[in-house]
N, C-alpha and C positions, 0 to 999 in steps of 0.2 A: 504494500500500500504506500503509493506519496505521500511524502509529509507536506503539507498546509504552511504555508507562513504566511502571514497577516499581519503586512506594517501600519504602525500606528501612523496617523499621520504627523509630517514633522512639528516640533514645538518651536514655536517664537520664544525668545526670549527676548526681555524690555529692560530698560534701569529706570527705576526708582528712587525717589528723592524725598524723604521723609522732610515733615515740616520743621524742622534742627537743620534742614541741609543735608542731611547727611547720604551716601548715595549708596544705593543695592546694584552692582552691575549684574545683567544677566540671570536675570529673575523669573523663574517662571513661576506665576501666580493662579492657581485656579479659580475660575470664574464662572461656577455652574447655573445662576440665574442670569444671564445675559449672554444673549446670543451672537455666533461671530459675526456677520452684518452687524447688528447695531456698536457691539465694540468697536469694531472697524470704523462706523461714523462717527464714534463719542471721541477716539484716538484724533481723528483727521480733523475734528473742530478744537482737540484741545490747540495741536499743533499750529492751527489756523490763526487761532485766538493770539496764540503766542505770537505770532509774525504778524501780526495785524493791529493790537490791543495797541500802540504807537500811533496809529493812521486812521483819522477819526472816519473820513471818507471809505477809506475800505473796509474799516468795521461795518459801515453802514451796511455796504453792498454786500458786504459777508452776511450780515444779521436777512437782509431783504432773501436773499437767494438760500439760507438755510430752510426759513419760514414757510415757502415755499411748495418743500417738501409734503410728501403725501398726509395728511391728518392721522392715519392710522401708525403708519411708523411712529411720527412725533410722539404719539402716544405710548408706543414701544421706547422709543427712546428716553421717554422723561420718564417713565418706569426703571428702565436700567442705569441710568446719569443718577437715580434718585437712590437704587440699591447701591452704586458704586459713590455715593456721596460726592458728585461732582456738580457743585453747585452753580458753577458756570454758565453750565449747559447751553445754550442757545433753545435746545427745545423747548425750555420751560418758558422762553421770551414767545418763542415762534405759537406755542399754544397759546399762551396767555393773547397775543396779540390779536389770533383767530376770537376766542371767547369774546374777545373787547366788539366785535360786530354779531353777536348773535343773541336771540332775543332769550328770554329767561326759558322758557318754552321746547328752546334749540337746546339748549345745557342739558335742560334734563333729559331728554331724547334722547342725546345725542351719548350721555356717560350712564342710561339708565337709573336716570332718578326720577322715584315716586312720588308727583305732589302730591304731600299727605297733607295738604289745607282744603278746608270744604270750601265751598265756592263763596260762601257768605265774609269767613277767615281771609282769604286771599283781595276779594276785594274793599275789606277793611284796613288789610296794610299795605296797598298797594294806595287808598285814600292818606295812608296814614305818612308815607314814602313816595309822595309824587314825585318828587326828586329824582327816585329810578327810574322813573320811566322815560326822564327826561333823556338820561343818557344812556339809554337803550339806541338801538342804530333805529 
């Protein structure tokens, strides 16, 4: 009978720079809730950020052209930015930024939230809060 071998596939290894400075060369770190796609984007925006954060202009078009991105990624991404504690993120701008044009109506839809207000509740603080509605889109 042949023998089987089954390579694993190759490992990256990265360095690391604790908040002391201090540096880990050649680190391999597992990362079981985030997937490689999104690592991949989260890595490419830190980098980005880095060569960019000097240049108000290209941050801009950096920030414009992240935002962009599909709504559902974003959402995968601010999930893993948020497990790997990288508060940077762009996607948490790029979501926020979508939510800033959608009506209250669209949030919950759209994240599966229940209005648990009766209808009577809802338009007693929405009397009570005209303000929001102001700047609603």
């Amino acid at each position: 009978m042949a023998e089987t071998t089954i390579e694993s596939p190759p490992r990256r290894k990265i360095n690391l720079r604790s908040a002391e400075g201090e540096l880990f060369e050649n680190v391999v770190v597992p990362i079981p809730n985030v997937k490689t796609d999104l690592l991949s984007k989260i890595i490419d925006f830190c980098k980005a950020y880095l060569e960019k954060k000097s240049d108000a202009a290209a941050m801009k078009a950096f920030k414009k052209e992240f935002a962009a991105e599909n709504w559902n990624i974003l959402l995968d991404l601010m999930t893993a930015a948020n497990y790997l504690n990288t508060k940077r993120c762009m996607c948490f701008y790029a979501v926020a930024s979508r939510m800033k044009t959608m009506w209250i109506e669209e949030v919950r839809e759209y994240f599966g939230v229940v209005n648990d207000y009766t209808p009577e509740e809802e338009q007693e603080y929405r009397a009570k809060n005209k303000w929001a509605s102001v700047i609603s889109p």
